[in-house]
Biopython code that builds the backbone (N, CA, C, O; Angstrom):
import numpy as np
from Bio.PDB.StructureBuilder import StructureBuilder

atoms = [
    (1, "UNK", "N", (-41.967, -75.168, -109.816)),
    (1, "UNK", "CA", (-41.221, -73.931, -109.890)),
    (1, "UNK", "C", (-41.302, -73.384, -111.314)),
    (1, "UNK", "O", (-41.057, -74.003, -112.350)),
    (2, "UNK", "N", (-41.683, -72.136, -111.183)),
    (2, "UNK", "CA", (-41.698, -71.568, -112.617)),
    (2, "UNK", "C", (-40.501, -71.519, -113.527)),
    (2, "UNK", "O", (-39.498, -71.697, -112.835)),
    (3, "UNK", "N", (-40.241, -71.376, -114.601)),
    (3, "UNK", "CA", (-39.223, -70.861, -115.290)),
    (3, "UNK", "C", (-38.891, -69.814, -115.608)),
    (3, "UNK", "O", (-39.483, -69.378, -116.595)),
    (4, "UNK", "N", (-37.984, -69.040, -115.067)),
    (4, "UNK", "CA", (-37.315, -67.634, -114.829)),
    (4, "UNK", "C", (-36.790, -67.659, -115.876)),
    (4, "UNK", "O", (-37.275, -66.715, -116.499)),
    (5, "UNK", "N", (-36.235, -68.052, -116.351)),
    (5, "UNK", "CA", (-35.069, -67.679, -117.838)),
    (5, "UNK", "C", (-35.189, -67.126, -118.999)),
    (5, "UNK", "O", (-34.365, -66.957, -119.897)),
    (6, "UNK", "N", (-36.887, -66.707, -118.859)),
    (6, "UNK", "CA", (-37.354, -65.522, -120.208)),
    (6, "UNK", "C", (-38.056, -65.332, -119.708)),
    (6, "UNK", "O", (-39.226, -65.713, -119.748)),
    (7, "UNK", "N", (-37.168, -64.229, -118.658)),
    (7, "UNK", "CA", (-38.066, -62.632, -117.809)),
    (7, "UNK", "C", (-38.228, -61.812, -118.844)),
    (7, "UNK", "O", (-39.203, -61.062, -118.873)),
    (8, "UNK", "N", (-37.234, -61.830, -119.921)),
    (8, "UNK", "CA", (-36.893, -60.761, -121.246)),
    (8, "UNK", "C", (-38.317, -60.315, -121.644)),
    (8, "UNK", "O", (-38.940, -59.255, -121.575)),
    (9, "UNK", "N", (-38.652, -61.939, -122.224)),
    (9, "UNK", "CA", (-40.461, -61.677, -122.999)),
    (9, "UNK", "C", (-41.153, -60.801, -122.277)),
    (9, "UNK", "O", (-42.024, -60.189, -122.895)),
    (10, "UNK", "N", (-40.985, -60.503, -120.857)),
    (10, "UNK", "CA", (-42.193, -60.149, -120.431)),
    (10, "UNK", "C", (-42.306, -58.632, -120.241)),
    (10, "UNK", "O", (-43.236, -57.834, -120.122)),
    (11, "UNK", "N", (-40.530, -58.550, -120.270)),
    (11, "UNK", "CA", (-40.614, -57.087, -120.446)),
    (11, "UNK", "C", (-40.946, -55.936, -121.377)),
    (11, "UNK", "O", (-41.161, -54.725, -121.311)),
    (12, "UNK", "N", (-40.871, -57.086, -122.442)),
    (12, "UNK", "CA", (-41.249, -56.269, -123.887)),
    (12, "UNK", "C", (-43.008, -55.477, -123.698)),
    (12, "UNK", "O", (-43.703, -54.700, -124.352)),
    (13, "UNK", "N", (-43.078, -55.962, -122.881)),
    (13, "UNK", "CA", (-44.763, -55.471, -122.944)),
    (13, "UNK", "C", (-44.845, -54.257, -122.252)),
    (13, "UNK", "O", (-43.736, -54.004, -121.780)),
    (14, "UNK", "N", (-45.942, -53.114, -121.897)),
    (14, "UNK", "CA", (-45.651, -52.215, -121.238)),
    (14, "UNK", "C", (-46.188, -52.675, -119.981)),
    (14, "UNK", "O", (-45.525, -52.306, -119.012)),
    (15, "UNK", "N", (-47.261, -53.419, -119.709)),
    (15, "UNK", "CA", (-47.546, -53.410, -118.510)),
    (15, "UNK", "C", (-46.582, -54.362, -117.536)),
    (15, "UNK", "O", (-46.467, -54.213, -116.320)),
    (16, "UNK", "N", (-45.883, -55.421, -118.386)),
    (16, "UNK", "CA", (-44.625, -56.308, -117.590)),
    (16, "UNK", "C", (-43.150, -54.920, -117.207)),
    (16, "UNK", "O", (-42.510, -54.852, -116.157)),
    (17, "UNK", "N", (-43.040, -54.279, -118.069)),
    (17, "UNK", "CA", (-41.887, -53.406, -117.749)),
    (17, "UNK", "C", (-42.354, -52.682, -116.528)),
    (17, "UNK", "O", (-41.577, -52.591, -115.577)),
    (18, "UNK", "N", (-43.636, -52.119, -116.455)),
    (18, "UNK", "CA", (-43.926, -51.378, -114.814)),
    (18, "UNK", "C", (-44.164, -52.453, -114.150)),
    (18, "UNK", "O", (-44.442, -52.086, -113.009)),
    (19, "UNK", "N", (-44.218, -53.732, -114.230)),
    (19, "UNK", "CA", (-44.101, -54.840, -113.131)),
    (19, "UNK", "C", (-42.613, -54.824, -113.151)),
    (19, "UNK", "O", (-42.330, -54.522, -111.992)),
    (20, "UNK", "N", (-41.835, -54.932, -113.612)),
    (20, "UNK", "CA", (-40.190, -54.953, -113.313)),
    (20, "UNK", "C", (-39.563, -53.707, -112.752)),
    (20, "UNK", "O", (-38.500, -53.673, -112.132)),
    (21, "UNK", "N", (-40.252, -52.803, -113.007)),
    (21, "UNK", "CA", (-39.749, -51.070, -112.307)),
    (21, "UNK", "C", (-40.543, -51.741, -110.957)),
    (21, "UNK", "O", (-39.773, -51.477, -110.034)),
    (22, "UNK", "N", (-41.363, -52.263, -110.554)),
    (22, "UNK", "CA", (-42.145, -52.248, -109.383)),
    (22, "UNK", "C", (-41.365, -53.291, -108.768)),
    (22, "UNK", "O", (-40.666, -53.095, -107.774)),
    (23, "UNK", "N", (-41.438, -54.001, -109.144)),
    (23, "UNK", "CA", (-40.217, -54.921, -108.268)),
    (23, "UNK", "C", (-38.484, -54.822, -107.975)),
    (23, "UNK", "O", (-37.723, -55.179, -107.077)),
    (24, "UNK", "N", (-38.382, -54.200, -109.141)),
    (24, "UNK", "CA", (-36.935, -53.237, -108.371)),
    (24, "UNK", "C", (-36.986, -52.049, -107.302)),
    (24, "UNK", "O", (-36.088, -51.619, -106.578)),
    (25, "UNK", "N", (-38.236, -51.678, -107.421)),
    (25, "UNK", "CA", (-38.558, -50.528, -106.845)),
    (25, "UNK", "C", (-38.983, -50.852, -104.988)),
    (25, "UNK", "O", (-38.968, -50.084, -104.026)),
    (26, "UNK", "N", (-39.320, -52.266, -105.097)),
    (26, "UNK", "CA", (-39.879, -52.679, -104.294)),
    (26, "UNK", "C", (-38.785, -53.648, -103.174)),
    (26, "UNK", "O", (-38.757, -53.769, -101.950)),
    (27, "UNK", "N", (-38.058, -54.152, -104.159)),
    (27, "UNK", "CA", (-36.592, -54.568, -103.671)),
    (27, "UNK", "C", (-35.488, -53.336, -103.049)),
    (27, "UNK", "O", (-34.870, -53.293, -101.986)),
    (28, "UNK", "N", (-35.530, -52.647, -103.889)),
    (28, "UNK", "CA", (-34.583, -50.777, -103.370)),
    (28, "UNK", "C", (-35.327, -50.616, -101.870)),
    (28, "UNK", "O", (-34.735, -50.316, -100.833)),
    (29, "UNK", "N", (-36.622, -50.859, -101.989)),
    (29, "UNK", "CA", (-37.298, -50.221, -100.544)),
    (29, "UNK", "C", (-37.132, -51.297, -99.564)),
    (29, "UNK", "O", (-36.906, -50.905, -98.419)),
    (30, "UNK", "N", (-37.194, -52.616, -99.757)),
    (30, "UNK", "CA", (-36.447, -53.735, -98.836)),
    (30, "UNK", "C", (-35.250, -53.946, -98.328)),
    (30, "UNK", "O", (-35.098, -54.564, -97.274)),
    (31, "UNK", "N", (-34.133, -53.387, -99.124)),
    (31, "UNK", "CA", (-33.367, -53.303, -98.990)),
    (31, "UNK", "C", (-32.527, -51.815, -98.184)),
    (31, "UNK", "O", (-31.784, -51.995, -97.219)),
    (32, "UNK", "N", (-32.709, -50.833, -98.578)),
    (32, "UNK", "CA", (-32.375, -49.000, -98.094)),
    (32, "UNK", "C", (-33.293, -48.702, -96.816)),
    (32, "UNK", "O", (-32.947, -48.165, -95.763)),
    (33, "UNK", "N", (-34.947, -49.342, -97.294)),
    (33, "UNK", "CA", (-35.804, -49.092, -95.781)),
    (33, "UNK", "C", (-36.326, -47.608, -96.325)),
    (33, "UNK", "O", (-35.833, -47.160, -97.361)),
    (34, "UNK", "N", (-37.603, -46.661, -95.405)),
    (34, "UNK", "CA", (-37.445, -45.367, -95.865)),
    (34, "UNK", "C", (-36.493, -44.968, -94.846)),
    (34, "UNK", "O", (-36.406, -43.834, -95.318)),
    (35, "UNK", "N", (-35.807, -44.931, -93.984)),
    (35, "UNK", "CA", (-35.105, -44.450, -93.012)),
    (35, "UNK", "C", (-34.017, -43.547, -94.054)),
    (35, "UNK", "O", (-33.825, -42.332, -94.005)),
    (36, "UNK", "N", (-33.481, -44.381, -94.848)),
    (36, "UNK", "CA", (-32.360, -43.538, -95.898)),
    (36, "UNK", "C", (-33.192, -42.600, -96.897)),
    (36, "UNK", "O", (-33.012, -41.385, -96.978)),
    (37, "UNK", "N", (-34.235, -43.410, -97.735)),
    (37, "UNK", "CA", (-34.887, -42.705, -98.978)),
    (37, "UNK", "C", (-36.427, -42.314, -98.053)),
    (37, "UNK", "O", (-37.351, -43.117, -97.923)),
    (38, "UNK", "N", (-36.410, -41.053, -97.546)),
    (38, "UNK", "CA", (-37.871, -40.803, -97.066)),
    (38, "UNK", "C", (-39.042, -41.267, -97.955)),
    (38, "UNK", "O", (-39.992, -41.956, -97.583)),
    (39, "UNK", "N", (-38.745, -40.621, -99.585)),
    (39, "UNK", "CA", (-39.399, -40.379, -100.574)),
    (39, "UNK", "C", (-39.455, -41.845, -101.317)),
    (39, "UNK", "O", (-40.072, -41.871, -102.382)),
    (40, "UNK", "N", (-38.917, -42.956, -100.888)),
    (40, "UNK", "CA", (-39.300, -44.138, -101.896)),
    (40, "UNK", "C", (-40.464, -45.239, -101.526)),
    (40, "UNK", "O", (-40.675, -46.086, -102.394)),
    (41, "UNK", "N", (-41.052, -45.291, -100.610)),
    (41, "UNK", "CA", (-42.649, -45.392, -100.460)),
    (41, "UNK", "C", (-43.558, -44.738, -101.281)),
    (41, "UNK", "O", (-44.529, -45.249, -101.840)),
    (42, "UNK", "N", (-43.217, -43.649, -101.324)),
    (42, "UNK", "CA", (-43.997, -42.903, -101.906)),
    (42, "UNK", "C", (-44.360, -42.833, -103.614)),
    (42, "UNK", "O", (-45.253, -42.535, -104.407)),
    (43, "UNK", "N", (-42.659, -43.451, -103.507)),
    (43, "UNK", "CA", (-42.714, -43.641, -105.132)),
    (43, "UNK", "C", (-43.304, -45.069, -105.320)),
    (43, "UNK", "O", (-44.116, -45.152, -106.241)),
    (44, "UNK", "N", (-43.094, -46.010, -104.742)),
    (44, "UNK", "CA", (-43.661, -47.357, -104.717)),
    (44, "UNK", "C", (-45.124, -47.422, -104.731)),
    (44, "UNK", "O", (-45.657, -48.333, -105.365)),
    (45, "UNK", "N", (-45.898, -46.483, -104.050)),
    (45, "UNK", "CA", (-47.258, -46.677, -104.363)),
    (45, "UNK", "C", (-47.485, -45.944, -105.558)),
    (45, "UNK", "O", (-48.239, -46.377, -106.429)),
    (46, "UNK", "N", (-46.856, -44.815, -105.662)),
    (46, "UNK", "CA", (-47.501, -44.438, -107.276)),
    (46, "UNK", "C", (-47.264, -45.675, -108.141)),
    (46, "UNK", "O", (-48.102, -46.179, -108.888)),
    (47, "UNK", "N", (-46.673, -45.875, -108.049)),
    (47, "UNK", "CA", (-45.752, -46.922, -109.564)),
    (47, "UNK", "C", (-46.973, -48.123, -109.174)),
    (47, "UNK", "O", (-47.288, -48.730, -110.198)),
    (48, "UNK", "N", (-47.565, -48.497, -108.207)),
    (48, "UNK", "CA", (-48.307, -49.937, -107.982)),
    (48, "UNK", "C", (-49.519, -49.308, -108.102)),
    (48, "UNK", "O", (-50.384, -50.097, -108.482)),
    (49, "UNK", "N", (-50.048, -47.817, -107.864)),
    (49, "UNK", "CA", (-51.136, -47.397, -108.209)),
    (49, "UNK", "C", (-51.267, -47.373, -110.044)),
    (49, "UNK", "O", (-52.047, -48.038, -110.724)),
    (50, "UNK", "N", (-50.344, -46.489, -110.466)),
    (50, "UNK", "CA", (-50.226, -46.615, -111.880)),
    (50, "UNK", "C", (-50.583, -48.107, -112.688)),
    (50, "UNK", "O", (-51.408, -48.331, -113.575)),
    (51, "UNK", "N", (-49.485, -49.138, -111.913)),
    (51, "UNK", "CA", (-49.471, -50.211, -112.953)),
    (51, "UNK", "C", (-50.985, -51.008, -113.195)),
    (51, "UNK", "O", (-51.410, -51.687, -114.129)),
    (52, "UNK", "N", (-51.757, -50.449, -111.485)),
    (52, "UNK", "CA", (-52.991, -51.239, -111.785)),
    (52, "UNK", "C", (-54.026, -50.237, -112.531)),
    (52, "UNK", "O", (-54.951, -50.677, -113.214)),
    (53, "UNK", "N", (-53.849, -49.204, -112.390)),
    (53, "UNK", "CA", (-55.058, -48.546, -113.621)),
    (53, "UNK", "C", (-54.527, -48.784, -114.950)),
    (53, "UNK", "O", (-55.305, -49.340, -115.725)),
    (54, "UNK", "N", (-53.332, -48.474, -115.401)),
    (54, "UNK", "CA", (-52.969, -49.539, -116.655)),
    (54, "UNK", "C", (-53.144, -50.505, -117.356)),
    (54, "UNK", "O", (-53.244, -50.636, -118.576)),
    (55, "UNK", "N", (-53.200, -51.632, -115.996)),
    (55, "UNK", "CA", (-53.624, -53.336, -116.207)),
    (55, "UNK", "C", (-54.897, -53.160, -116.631)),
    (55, "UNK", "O", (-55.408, -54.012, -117.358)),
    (56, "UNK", "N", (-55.725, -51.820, -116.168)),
    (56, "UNK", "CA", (-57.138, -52.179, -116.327)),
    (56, "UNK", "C", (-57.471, -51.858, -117.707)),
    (56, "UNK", "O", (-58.274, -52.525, -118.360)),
    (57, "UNK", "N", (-56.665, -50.522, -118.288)),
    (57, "UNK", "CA", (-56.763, -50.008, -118.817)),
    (57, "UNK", "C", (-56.595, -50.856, -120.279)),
    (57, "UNK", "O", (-57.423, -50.829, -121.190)),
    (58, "UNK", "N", (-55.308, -51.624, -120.279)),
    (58, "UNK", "CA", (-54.459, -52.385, -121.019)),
    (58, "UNK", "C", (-56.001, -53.738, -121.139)),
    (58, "UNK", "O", (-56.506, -53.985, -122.234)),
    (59, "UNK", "N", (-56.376, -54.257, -120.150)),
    (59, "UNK", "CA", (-57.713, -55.126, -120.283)),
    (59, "UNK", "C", (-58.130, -55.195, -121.106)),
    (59, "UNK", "O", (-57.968, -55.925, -122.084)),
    (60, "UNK", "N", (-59.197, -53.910, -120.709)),
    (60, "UNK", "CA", (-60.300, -53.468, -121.602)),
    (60, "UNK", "C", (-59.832, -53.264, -123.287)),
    (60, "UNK", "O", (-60.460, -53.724, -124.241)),
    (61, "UNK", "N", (-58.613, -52.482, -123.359)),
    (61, "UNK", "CA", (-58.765, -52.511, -124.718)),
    (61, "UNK", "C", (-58.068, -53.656, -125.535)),
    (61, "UNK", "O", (-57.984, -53.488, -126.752)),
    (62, "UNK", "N", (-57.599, -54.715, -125.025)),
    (62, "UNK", "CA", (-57.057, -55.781, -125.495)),
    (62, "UNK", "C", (-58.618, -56.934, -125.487)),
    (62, "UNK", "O", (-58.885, -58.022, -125.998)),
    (63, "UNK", "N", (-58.949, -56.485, -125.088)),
    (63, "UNK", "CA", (-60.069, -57.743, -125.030)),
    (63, "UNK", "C", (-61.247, -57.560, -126.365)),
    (63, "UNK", "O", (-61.871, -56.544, -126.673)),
    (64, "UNK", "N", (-61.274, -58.551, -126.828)),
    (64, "UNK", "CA", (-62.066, -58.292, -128.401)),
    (64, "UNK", "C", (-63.339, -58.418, -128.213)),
    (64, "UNK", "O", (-63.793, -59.232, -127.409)),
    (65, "UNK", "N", (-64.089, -57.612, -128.946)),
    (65, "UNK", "CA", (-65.155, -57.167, -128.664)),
    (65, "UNK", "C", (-66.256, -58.017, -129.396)),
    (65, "UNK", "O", (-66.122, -58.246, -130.598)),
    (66, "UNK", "N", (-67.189, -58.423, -128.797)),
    (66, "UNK", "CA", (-68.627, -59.327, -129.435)),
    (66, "UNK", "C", (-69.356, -58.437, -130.709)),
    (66, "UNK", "O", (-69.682, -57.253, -130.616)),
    (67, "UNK", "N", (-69.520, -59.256, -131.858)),
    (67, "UNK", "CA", (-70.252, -58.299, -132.516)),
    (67, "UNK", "C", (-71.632, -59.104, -132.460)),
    (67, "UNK", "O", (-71.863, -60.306, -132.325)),
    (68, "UNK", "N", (-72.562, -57.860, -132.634)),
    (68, "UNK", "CA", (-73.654, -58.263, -132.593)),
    (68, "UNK", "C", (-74.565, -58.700, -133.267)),
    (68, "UNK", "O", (-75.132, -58.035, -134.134)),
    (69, "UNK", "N", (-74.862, -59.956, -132.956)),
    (69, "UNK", "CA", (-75.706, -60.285, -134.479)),
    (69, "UNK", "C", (-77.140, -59.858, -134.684)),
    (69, "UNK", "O", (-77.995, -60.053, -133.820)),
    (70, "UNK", "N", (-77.423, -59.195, -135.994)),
    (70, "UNK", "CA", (-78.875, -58.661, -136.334)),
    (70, "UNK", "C", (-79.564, -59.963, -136.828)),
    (70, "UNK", "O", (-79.062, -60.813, -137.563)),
    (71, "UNK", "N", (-81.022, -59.958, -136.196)),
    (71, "UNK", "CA", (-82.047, -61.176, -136.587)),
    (71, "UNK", "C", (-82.788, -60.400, -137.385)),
    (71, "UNK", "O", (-83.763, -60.870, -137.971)),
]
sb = StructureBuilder()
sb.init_structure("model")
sb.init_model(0)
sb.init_chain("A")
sb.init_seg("    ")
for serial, (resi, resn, name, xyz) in enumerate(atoms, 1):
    if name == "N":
        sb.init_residue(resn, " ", resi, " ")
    sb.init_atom(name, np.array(xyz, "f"), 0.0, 1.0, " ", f" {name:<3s}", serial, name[0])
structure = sb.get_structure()
């Protein structure tokens, strides 16, 4: 079982904070259903569309780049 007790750290980041909007977001819609909120599906896929072009986004430029060596 993982250790839950420093969710905090993870929020500090931007791409963990739209994982925590997405899982509240995702819990609100488990919980209400769209029957009450027509419109919160709707918001749930933006927010899970967003977070993954982000993640990708967040990737690429976190990942350090090879320099190339001249012979």
């Amino acid at each position: 079982m993982p250790d839950l007790s420093k969710w905090t750290k993870v929020v500090t980041h931007p791409l963990g904070f739209a994982g925590f909007g997405l899982a509240c977001i995702s819990g609100a819609l488990a919980t209400w259903g769209p029957d009450k909120y027509p419109w919160l599906p709707y918001l749930f896929i933006g927010l899970a569309s967003g977070v993954v072009v982000i993640g990708v986004v967040l990737a690429f430029k976190e990942t350090p780049k090879e320099k190339k060596k001249e012979i």
